[in-house]
C-alpha positions, 0 to 999 in steps of 0.5 A: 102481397103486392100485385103482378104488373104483368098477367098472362095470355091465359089470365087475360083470356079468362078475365075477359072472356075469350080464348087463349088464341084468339087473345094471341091473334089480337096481340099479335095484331096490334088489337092488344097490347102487349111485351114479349118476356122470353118467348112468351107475351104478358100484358101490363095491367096498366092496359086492362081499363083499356080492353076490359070493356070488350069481355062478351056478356053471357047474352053473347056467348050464349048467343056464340054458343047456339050458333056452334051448336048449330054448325056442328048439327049441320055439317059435323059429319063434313067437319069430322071428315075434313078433320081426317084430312 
């Protein structure tokens, strides 16, 4: 079977690490490239060489992690409450 010449925003942002909308942030920024299909975005497998190289290492999200962890210990009650907002 023959491989895709497009993949998704989903497929991209399992591949390299990140989440759906932070990849949609880039795309729509310019960072990544990418061609609207109707009305949603693939990205040509002919530019992964070019952003592979960005995926986070475990270290990294690790790293991410803890720090997200740590926000919510210190300012959850803040956060819930501007959630009701």
């Amino acid at each position: 079977m023959p491989e895709k010449e497009y993949i998704s925003i989903a497929e991209f942002a399992k591949l390299i690490g990140i989440s759906r909308i932070a990849v949609y942030k880039k795309v729509k920024n310019g960072q990544i490239k990418a061609v609207k299909i109707g009305r949603s975005y693939a990205i040509p497998r002919k530019y992964l060489p070019d952003v592979k190289g960005h995926a986070l290492e475990e270290a990294e999200k690790k790293q991410i992690k803890d720090a997200v962890r740590r926000v919510v210990r210190e300012y959850g009650e803040t956060l819930r409450l501007l959630g009701k907002e």
